[in-house]
KOLZA-482917 format. One record per residue: residue number from 1; residue in three letters; z, x, y of N, C-alpha, C in turn. Coordinates in steps of 0.1 Angstrom, whole numbers, plus 5000, padded with zeros to 4 digits. Example, Ala and Ser with C-alpha at 12.3 -4.5 7.8 and 13.67 -1.06 7.14 Angstrom:
{1 'Ala' {5078 5132 4943} {5078 5123 4955} {5078 5132 4967}}
{2 'Ser' {5071 5128 4978} {5071 5137 4989} {5079 5129 5000}}
//
This chain:
{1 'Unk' {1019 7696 0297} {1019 7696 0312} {1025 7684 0318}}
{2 'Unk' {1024 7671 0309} {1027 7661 0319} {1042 7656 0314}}
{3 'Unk' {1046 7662 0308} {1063 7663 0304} {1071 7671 0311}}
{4 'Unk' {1063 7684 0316} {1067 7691 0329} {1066 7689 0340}}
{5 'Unk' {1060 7680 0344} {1059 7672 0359} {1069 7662 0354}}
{6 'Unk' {1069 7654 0347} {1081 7645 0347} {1093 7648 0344}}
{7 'Unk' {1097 7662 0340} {1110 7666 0339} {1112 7669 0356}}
{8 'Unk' {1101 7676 0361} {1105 7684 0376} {1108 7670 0384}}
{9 'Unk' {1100 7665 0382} {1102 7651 0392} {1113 7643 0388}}
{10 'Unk' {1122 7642 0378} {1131 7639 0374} {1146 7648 0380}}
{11 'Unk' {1140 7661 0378} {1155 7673 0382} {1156 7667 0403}}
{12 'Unk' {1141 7664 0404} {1141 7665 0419} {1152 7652 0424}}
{13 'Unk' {1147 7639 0422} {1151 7630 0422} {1168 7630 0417}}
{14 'Unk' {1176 7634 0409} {1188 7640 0404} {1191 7646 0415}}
{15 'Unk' {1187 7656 0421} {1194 7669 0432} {1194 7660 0442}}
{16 'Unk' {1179 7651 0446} {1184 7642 0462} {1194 7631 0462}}
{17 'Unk' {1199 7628 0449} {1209 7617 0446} {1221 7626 0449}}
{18 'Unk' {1223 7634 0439} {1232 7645 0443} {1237 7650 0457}}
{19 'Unk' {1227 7646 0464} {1229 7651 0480} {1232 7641 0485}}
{20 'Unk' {1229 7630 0483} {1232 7620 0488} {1247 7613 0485}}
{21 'Unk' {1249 7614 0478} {1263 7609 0470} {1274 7624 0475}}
{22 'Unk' {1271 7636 0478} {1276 7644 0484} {1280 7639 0496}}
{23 'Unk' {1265 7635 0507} {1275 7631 0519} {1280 7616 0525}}
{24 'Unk' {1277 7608 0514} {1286 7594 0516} {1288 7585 0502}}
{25 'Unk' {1295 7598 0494} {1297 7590 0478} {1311 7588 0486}}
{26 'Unk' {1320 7583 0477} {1336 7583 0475} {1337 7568 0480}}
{27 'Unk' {1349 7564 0480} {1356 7549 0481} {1353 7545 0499}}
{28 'Unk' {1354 7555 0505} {1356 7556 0519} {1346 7559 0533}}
{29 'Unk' {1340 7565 0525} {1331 7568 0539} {1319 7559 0543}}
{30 'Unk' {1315 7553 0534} {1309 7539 0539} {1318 7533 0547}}
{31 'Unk' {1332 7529 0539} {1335 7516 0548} {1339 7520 0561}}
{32 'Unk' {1340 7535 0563} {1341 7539 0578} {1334 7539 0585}}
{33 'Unk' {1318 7537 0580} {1306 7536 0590} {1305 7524 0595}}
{34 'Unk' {1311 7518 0581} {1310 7500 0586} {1317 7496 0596}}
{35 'Unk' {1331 7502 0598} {1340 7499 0606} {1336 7504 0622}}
{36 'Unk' {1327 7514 0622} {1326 7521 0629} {1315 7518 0637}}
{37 'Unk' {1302 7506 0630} {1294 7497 0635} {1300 7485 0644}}
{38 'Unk' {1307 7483 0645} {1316 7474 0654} {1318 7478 0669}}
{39 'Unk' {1318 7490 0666} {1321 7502 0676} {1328 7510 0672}}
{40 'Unk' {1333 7521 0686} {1337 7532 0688} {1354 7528 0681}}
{41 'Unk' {1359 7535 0673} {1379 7531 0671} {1384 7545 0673}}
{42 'Unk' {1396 7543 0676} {1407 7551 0678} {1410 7558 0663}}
{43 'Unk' {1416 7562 0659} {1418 7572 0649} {1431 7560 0641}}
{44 'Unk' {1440 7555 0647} {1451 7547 0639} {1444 7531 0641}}
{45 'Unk' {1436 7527 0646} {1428 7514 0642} {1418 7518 0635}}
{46 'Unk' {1411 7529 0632} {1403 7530 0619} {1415 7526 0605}}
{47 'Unk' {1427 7534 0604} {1434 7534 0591} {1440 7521 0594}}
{48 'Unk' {1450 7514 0607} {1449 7502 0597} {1439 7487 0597}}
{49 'Unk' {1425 7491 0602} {1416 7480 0593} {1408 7485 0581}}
{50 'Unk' {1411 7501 0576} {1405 7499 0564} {1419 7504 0553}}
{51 'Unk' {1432 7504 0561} {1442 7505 0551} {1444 7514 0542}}
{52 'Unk' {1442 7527 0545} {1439 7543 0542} {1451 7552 0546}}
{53 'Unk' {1452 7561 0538} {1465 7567 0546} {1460 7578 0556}}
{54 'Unk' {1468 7581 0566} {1464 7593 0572} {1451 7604 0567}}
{55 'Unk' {1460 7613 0561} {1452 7622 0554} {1442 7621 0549}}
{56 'Unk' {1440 7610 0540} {1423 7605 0535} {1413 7602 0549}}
{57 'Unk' {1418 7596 0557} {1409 7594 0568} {1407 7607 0574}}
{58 'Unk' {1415 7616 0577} {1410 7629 0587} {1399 7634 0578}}
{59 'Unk' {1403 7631 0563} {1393 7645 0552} {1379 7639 0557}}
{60 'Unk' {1378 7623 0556} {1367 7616 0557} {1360 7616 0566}}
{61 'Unk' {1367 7613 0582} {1363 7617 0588} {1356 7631 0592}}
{62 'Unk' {1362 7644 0588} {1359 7655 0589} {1346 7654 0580}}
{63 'Unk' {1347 7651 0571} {1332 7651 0564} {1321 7643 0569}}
{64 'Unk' {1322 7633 0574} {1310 7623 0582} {1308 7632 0593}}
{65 'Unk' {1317 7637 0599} {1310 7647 0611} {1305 7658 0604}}
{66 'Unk' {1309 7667 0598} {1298 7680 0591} {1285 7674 0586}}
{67 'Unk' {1288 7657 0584} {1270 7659 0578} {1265 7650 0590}}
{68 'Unk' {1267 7649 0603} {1259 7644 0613} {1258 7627 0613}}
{69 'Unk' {1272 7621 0608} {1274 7603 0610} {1281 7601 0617}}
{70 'Unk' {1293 7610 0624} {1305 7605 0630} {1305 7613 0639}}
{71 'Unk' {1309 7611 0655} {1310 7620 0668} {1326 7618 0667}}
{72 'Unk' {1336 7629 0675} {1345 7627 0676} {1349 7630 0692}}
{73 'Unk' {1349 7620 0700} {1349 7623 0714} {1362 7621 0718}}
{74 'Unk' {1364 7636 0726} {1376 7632 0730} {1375 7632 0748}}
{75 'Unk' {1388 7625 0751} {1387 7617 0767} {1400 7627 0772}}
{76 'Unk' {1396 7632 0781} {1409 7637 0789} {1419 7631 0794}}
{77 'Unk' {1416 7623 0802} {1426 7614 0811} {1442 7613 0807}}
{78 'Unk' {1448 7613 0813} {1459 7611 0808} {1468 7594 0801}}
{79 'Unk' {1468 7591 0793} {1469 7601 0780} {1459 7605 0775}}
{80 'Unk' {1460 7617 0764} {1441 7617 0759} {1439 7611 0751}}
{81 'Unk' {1430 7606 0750} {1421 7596 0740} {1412 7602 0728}}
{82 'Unk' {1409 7597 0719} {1403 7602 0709} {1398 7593 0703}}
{83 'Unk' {1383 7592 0706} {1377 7576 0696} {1366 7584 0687}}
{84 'Unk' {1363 7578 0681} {1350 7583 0669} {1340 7572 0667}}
{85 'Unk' {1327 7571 0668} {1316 7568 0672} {1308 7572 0665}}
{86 'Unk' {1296 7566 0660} {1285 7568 0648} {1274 7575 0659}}
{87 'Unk' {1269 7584 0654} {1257 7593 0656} {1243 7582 0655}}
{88 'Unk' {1229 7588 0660} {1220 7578 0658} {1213 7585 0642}}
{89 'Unk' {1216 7597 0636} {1219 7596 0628} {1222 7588 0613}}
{90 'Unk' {1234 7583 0619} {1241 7571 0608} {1234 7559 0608}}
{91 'Unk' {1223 7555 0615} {1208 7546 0614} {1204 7546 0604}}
{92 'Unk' {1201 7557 0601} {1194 7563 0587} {1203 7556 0577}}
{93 'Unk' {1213 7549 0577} {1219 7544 0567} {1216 7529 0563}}
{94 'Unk' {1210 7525 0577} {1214 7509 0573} {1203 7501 0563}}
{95 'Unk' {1194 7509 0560} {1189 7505 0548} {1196 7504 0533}}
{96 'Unk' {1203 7515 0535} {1211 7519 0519} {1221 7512 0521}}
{97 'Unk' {1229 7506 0534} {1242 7497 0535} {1235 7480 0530}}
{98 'Unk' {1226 7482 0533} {1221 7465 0531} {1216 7465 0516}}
{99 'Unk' {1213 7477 0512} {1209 7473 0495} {1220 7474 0488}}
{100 'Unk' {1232 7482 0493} {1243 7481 0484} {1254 7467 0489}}
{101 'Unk' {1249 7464 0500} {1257 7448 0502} {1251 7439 0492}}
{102 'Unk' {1237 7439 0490} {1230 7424 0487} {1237 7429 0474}}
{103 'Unk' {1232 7439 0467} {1238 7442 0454} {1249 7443 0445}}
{104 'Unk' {1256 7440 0460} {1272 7442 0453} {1273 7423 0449}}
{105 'Unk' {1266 7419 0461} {1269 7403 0461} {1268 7397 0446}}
{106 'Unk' {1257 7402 0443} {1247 7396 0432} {1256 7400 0420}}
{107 'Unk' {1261 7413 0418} {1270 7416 0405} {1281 7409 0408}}
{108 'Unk' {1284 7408 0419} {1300 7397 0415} {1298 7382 0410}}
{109 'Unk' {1280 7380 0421} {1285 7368 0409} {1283 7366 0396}}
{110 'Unk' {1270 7374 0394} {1271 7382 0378} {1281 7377 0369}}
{111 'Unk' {1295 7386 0373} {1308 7388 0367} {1313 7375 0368}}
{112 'Unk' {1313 7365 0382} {1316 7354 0381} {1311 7340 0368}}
{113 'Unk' {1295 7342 0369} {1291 7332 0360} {1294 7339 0349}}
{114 'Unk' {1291 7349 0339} {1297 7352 0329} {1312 7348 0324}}
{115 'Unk' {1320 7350 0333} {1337 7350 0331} {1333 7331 0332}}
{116 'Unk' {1329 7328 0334} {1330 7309 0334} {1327 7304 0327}}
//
């Protein structure tokens, strides 16, 4: 019995990672939230401060809004405007943004004292 609770609790923990890496795995969509904590950007100063090409950013962006991180507001005025802005939603992130900063810190220097 208690190998079956630790498998289920196992499969569970696997599927919420799975979900999770579903809606902000890949090279990209973090650093769009990050960029996007700064504030609201235009659609061609998102690509060039994270240096992305077109197409990768629309897909990304299109994905951060299906899972409820990214608003895409558009302004009528003439000309029309189009900025994208983080949901209160994308809150829910800055716990997992700050453990994967400290943690990235810590393996580089890892990699640093090692290589020295």
């Amino acid at each position: 019995m208690g190998q079956l609770l630790e498998k289920k609790a196992c499969e569970s923990r696997l599927g919420a990672i799975d979900d999770a890496l579903y809606a902000i795995g890949g090279k990209w969509k973090l650093k769009i939230i990050i960029a996007l904590k700064e504030g609201n950007k235009r659609f061609n100063e998102l690509q060039r401060a994270l240096n992305i090409s077109a197409r990768m950013l629309s897909r990304e962006l299109k994905d951060l809004e299906l899972n409820g991180f990214v608003e895409r507001k558009v302004y009528t005025e003439t000309p029309i405007v189009i900025e994208y802005e983080l949901t209160e939603y994308s809150n829910s992130l800055s716990e997992i943004l700050e453990a994967l900063s400290s943690w990235g810190k810590k393996h580089r220097q890892k990699l640093i004292d090692e290589r020295s």
